[in-house]
C-alpha positions as CSV (number, residue, x, y, z in Angstrom):
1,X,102.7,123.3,140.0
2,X,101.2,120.9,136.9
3,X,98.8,118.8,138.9
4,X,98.8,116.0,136.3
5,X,102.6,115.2,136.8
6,X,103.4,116.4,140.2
7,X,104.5,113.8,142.9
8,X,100.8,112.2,143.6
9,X,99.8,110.9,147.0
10,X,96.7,108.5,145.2
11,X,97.1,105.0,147.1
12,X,98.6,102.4,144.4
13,X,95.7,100.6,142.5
14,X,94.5,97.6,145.0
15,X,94.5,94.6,142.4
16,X,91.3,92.5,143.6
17,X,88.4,93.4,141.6
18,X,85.4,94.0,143.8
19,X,82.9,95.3,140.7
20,X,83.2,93.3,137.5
21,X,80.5,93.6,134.5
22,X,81.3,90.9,131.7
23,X,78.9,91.9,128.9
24,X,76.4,92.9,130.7
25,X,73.7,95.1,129.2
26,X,70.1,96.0,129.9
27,X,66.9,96.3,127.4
28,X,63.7,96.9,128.6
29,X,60.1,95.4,126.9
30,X,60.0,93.0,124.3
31,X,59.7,92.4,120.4
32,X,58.7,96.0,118.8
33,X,58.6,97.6,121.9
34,X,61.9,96.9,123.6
35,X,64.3,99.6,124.3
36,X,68.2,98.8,124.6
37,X,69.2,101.1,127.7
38,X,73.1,99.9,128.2
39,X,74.7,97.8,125.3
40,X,77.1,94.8,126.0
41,X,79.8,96.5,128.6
42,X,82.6,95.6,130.0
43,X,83.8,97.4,133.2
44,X,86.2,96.6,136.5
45,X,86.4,98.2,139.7
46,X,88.9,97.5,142.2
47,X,87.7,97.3,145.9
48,X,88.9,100.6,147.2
49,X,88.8,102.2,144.1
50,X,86.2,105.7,143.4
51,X,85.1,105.6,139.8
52,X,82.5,108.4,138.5
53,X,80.3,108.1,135.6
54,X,79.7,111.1,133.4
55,X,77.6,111.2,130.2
56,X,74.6,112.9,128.6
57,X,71.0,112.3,130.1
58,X,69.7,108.6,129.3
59,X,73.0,106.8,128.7
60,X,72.8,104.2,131.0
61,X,74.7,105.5,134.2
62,X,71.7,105.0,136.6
63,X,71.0,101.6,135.2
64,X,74.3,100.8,135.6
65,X,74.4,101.6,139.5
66,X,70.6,100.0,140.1
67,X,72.4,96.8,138.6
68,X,75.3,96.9,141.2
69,X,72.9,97.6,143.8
70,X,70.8,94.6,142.7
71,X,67.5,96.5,142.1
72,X,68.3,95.5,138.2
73,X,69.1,92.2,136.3
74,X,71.1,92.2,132.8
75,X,69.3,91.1,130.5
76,X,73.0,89.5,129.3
77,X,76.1,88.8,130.5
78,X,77.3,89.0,133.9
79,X,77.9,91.3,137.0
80,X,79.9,89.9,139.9
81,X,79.9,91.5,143.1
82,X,82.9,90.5,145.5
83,X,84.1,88.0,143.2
84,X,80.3,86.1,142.6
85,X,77.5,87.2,140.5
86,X,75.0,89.4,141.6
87,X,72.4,88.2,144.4
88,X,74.5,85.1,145.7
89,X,76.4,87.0,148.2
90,X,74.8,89.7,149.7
91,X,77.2,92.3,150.7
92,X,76.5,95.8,152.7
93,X,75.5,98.6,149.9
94,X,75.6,102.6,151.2
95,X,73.3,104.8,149.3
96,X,73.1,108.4,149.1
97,X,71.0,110.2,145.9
98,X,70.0,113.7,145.1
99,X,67.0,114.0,148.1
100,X,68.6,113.0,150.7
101,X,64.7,111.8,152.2
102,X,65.4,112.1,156.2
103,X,62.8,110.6,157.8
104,X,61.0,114.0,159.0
105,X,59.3,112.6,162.6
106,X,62.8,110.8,163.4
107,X,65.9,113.1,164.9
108,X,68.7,113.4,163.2
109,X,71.0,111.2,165.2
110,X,67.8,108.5,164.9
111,X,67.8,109.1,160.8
112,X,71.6,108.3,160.9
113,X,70.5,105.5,163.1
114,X,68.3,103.9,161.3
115,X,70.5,100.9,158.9
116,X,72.0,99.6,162.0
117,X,68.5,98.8,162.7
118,X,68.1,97.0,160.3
119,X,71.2,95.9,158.5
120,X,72.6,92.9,159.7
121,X,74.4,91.8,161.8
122,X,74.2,95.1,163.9
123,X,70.2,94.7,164.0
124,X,70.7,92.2,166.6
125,X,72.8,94.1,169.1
126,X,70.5,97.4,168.2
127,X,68.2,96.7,171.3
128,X,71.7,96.4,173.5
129,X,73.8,98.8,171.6
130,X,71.2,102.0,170.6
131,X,72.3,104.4,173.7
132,X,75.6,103.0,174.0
133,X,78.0,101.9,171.5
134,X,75.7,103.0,168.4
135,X,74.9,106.4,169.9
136,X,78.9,107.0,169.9
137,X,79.4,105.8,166.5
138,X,76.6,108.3,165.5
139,X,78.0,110.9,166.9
140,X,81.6,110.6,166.1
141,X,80.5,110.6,162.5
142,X,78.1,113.3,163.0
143,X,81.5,115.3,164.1
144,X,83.5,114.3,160.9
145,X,80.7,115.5,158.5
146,X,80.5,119.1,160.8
147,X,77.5,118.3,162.2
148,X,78.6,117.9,165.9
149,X,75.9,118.8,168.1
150,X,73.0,118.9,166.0
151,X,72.1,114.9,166.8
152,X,68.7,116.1,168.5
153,X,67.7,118.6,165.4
154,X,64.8,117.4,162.8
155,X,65.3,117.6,159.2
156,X,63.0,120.7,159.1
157,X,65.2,122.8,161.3
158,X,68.3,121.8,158.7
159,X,69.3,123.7,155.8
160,X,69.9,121.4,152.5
161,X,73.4,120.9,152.8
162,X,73.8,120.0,156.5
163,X,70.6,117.3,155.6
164,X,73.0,116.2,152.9
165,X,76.1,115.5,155.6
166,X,73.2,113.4,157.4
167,X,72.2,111.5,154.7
168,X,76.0,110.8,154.0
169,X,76.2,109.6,157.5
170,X,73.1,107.5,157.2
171,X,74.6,105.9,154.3
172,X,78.3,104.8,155.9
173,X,77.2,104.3,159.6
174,X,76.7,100.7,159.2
175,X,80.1,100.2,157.8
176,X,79.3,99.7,154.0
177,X,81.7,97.5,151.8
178,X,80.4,99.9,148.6
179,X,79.1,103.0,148.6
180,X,76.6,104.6,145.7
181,X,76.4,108.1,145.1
182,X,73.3,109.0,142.6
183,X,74.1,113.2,142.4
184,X,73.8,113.4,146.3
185,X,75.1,117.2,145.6
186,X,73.6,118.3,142.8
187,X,70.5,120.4,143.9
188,X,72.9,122.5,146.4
189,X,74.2,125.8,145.6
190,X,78.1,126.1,144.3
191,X,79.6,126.8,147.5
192,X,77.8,124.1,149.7
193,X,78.5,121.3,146.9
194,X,82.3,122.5,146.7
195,X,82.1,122.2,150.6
196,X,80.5,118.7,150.5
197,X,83.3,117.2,148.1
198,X,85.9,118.2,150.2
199,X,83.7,116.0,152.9
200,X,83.1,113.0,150.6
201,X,86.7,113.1,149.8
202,X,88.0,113.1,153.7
203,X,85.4,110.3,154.4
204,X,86.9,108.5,151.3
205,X,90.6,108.9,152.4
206,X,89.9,107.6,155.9
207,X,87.4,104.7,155.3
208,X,89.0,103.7,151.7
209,X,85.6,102.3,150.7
210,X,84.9,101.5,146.8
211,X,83.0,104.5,145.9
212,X,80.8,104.3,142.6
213,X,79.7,108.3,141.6
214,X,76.8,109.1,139.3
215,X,76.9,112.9,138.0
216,X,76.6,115.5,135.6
217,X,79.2,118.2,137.2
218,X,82.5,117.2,135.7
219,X,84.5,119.3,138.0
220,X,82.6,117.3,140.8
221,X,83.9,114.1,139.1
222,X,87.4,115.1,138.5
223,X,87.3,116.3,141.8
224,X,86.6,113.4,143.7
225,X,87.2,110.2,141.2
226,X,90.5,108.1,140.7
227,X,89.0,107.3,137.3
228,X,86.0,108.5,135.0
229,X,84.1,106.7,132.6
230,X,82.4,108.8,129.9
231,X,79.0,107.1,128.2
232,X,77.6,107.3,125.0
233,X,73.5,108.4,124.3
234,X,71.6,105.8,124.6
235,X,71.5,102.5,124.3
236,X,74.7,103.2,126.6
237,X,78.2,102.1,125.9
238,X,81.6,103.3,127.9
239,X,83.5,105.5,125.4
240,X,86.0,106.3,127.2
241,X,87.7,105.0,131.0
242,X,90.4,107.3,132.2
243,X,92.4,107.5,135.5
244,X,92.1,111.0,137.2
245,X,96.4,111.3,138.1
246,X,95.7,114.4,140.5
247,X,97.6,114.6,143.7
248,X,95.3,113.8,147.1
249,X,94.0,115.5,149.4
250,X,92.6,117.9,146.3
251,X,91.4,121.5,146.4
252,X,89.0,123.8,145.2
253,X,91.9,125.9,143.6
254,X,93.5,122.7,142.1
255,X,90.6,122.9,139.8
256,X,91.0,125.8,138.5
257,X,94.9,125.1,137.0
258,X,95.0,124.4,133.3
259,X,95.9,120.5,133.4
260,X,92.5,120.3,135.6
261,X,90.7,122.8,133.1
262,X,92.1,121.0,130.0
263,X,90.7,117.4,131.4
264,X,87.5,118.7,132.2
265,X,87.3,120.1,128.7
266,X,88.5,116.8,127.3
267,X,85.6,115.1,128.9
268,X,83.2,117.8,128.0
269,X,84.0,117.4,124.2
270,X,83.4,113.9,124.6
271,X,79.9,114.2,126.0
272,X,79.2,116.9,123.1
273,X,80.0,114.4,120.8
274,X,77.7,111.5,122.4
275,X,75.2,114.3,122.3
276,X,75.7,114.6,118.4
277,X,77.6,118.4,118.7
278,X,75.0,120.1,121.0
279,X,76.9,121.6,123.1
280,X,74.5,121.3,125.9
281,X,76.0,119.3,129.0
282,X,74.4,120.5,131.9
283,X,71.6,118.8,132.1
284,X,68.6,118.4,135.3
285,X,69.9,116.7,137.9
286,X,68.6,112.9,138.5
287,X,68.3,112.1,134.6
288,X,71.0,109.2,133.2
């Protein structure tokens, strides 16, 4: 079967843009010193949509998601969040990066917990809620990550993958409208990362939140993304913005038939390029 043309169960592309950067780029210091990190870029994301970034180490893609999630001003142009700019309209943000940093004296059901004690509005009902209707909500997603059962574990008696399922749970439980995924897999082993996309992937299909992915592994990004965006070296720039037309629910073995192999290598010559021919793409995890 050619994956790229086959009849495609992707969801048609949901018009409303929920992620909108008009210009916006980023420099850091002033006069001599200053370093451009991202220049002028333009970039839309439709609510619902799952968009992965991919480029070589210091173009710009973690700057890019600190300025969605508001830890970062452009230094020009604008970035609207749910139709206003950035900060005027505080909306719920799921985070999950590379450590997935369980707190290591809380449970695991209590890490999981832990936003909907202190997200609003379900911070007010947490007193009320916490053994009850919270507790449930825990667990149910406990079960949808595979982790049904270990609620009363600690981080220490978890292996890295299942403390990566927690730390995905920790970061949807309070019902996020976008979620921001900084290589959550990328310090697991092959077969536990392959594992973990298949999760991400189900939680994606059944919660149809607008995903924003941060990686180096451009299977990973194939995988899981309706479109990728590939970044120059730095000072940052999208090069190229592509939708991934792969057939849903996708597997492991989908990515190894030649219309998968042939984009991956299409985006890998692009990356060698920003590089300046290297031909080094893997890079350490975290860096970008």
């Amino acid at each position: 079967m050619n994956v790229m043309t086959a009849s495609s169960s992707i969801a048609a592309p949901i018009a409303r843009p929920f992620i909108a950067f008009e210009q916006a780029s980023v420099t850091f210091g002033r006069g001599e010193k200053a370093v451009q990190a991202l220049q002028p870029t333009d970039l839309t994301i439709s609510e619902g949509d799952f968009v992965a970034l991919v480029g070589p180490s210091g173009c710009g893609k973690s700057t890019i998601l600190k300025m969605v999630s508001e830890l970062l001003k452009p230094s020009s142009g604008y970035v609207f969040i749910g139709g206003r700019e950035i900060g005027a309209n505080p909306i719920r943000i799921g985070m999950a990066y590379q450590n997935p940093t369980l707190l290591p004296w809380l449970n695991i059901r209590d890490n999981v917990m832990l936003p909907l004690k202190i997200v609003p509005p379900f911070r007010g009902e947490f007193s009320a809620k916490r053994k009850g209707e919270f507790r449930d909500r825990v667990e149910a997603l406990l079960a949808q990550v595979g982790l049904s059962g270990f609620g009363d574990k600690y981080p220490w008696q978890l292996s890295g993958g299942m403390m990566q399922r927690a730390n995905l749970c920790r970061a949807l439980i309070h019902d996020p409208e976008l979620l921001l995924l900084d290589e959550p897999f990328g310090a697991l082993d092959q077969f536990t990362r392959e594992e973990l996309w298949a999760i991400m992937q189900d939680l994606w299909l059944s919660k149809k939140l607008t995903v924003l992915l941060v990686t180096h592994d451009l299977r990973e990004a194939a995988y899981l993304a309706n479109r990728i965006c590939v970044m120059s070296m730095r000072p940052g720039r999208i090069l190229d913005d592509s939708p991934v037309d792969m057939p849903r629910p996708r597997t492991i073995d989908m990515t190894f038939q030649p219309d998968f192999v042939a984009l991956n290598q299409r985006l890998r010559a692009m990356i060698v390029g920003a590089r300046g021919g290297t031909g080094i793409v893997n890079h350490p995890p975290g860096q970008g």
